[in-house]
Residue frames as a rotation matrix with the C-alpha (Angstrom) as fourth column:
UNK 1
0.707 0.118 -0.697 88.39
-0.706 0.180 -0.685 85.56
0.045 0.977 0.211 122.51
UNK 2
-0.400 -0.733 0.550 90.61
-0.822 0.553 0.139 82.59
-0.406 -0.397 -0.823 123.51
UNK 3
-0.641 -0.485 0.594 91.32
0.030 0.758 0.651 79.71
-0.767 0.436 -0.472 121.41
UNK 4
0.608 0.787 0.105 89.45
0.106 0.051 -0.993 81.24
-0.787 0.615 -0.052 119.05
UNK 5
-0.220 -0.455 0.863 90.66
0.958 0.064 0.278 81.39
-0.182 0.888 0.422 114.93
UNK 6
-0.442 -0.192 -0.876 91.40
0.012 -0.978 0.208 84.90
-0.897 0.082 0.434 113.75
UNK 7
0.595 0.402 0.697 89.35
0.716 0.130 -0.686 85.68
-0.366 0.907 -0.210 110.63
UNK 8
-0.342 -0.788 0.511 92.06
0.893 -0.102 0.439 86.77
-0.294 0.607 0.739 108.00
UNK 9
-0.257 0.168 0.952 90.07
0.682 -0.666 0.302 89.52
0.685 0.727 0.056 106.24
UNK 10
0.764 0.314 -0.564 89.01
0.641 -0.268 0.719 90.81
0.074 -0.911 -0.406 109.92
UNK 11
0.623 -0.613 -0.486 92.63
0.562 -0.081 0.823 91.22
-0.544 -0.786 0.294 110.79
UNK 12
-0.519 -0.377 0.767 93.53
0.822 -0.466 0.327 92.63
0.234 0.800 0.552 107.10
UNK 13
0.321 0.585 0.745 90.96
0.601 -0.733 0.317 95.63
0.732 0.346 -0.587 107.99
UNK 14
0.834 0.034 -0.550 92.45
0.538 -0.272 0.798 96.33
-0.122 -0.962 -0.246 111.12
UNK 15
-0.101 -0.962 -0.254 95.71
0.629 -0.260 0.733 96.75
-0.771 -0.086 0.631 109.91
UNK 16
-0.260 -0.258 0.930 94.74
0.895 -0.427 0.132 98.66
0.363 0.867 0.342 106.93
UNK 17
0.854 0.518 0.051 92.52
0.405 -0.723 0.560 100.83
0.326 -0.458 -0.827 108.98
UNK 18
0.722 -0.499 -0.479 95.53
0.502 -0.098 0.859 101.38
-0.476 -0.861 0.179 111.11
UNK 19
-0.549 -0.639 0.539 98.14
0.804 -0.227 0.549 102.00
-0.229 0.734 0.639 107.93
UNK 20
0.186 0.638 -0.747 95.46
-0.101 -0.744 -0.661 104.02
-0.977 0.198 -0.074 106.68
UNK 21
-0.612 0.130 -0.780 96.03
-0.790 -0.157 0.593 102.47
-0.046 0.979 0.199 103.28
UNK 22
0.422 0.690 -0.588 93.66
-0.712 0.654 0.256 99.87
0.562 0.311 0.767 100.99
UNK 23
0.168 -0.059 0.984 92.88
-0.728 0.666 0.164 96.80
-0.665 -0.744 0.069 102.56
UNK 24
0.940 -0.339 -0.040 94.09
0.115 0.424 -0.898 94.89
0.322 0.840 0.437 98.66
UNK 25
0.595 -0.800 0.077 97.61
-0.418 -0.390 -0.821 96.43
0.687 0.456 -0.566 99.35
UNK 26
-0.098 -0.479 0.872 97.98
-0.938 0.337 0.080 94.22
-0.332 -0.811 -0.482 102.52
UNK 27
0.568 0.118 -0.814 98.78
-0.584 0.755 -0.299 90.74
0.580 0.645 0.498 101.23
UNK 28
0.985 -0.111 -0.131 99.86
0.154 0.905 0.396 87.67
0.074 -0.410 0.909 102.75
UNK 29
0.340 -0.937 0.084 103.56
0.940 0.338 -0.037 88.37
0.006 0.092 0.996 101.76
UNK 30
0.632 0.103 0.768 103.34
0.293 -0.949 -0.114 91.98
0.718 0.297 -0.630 101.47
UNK 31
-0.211 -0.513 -0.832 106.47
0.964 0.030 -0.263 93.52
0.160 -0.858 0.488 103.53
UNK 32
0.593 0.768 -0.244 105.52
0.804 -0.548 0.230 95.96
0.043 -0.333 -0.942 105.56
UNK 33
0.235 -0.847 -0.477 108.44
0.439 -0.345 0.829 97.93
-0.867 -0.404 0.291 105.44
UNK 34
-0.645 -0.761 -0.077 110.16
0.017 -0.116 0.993 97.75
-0.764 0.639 0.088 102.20
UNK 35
-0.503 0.664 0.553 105.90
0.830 0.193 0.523 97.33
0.241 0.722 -0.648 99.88
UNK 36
0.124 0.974 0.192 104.11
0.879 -0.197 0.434 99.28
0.460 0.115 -0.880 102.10
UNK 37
-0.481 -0.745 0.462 106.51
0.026 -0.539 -0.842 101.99
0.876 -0.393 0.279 103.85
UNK 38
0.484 0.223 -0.846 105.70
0.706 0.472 0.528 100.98
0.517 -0.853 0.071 107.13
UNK 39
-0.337 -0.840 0.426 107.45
-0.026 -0.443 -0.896 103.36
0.941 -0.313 0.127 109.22
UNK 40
-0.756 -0.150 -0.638 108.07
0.289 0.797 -0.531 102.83
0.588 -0.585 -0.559 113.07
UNK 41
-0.787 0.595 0.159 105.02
-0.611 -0.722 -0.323 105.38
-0.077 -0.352 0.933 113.99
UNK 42
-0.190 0.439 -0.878 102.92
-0.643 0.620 0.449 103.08
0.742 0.650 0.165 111.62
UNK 43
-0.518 -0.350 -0.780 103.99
-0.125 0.934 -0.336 100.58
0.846 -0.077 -0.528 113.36
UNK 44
-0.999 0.004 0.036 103.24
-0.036 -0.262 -0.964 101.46
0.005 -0.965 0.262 116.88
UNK 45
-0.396 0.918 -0.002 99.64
-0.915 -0.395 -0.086 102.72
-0.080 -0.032 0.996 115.81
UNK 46
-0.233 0.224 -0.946 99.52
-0.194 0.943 0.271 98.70
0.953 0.247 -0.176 114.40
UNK 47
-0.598 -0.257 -0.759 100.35
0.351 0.768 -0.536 97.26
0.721 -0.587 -0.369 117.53
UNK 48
-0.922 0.383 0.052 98.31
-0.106 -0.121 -0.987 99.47
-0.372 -0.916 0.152 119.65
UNK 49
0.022 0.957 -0.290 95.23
-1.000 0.027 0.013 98.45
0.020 0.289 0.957 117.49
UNK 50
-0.369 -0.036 -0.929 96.06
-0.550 0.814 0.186 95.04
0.749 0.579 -0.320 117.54
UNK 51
-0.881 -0.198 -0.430 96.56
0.324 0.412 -0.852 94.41
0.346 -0.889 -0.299 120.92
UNK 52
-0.614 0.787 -0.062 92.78
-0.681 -0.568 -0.462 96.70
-0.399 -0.242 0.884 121.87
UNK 53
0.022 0.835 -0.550 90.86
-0.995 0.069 0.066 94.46
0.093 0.546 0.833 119.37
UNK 54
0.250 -0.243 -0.937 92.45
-0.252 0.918 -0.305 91.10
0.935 0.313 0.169 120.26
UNK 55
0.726 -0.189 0.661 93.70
-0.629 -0.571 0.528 91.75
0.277 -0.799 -0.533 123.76
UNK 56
0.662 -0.700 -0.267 96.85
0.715 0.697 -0.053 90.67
0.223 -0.156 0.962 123.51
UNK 57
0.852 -0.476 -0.220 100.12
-0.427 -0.873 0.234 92.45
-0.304 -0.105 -0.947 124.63
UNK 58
0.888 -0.431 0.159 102.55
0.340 0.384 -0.858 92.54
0.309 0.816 0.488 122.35
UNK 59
0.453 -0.767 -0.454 106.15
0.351 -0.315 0.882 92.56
-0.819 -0.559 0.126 123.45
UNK 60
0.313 -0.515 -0.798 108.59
-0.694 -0.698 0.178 94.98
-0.648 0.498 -0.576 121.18
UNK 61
-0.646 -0.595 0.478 110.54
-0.235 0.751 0.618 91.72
-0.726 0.287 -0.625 120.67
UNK 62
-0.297 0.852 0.431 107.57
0.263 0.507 -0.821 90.62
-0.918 -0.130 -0.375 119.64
UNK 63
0.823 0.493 -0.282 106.18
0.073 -0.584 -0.809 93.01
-0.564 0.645 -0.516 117.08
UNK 64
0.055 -0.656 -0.753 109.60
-0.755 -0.520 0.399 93.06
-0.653 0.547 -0.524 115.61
UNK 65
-0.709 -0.385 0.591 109.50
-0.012 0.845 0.535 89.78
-0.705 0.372 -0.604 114.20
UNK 66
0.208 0.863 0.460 106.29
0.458 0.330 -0.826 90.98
-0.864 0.382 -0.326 112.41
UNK 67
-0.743 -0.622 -0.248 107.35
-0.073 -0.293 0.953 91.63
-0.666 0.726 0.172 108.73
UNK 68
-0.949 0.272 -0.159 104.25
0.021 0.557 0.830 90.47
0.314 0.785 -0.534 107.11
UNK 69
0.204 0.957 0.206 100.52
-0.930 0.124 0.346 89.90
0.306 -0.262 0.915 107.41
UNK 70
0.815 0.132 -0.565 101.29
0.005 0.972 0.235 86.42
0.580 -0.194 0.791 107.86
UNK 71
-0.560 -0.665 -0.495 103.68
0.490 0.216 -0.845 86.77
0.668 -0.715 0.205 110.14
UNK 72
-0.631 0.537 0.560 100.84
-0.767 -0.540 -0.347 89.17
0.115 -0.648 0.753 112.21
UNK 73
0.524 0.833 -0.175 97.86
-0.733 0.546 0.405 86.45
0.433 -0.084 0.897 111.61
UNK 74
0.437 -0.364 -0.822 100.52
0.062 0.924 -0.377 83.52
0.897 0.114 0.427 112.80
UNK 75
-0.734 -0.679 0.031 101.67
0.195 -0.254 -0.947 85.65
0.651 -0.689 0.319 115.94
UNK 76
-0.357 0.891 0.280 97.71
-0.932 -0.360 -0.040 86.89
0.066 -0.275 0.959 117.04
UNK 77
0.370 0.638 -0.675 96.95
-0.413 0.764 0.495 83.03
0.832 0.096 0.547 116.21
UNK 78
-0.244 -0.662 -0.709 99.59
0.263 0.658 -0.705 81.54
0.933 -0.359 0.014 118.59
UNK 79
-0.932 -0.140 0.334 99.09
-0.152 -0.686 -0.711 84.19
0.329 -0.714 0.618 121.44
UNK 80
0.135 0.899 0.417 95.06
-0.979 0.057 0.195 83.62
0.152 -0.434 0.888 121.48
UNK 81
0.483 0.434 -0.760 95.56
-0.314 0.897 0.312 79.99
0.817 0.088 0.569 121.69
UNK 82
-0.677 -0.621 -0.394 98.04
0.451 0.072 -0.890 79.87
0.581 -0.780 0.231 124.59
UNK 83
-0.455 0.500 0.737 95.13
-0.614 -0.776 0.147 82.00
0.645 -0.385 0.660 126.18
């Protein structure tokens, strides 16, 4: 899947699937933390679905900087294009 364009609503089911909550309650700006209690289990389960369905590997650094859906769809976008 290199230099390909993430489809937004794609990458919104993954993560909800992954949260295990609606896929409405993930929004562009939605913080994961502090909107959606995110907690760092959560998290993990994210990143190891992301990284299976996209094949990327996500450094820690990495994944910390993700606060947001848009910060996930802008980090998955950058990473497949550098592919």
């Amino acid at each position: 899947m290199s230099a390909a364009t993430i489809d937004r609503e794609e990458l919104r089911s993954v993560m909800a699937d992954a949260l295990d909550i609606p896929q409405a309650k993930i929004t562009d700006t939605a913080n994961f933390v502090e909107d959606l209690g995110v907690d760092s289990l959560m998290s993990l389960e994210v990143m190891v679905q992301l990284e299976q369905k996209y094949g990327v590997k996500l450094t820690e650094e990495e994944f910390r900087t993700i606060t947001t859906f848009q910060d996930a769809h802008t980090l998955l976008q950058n990473r497949l294009s550098q592919a």
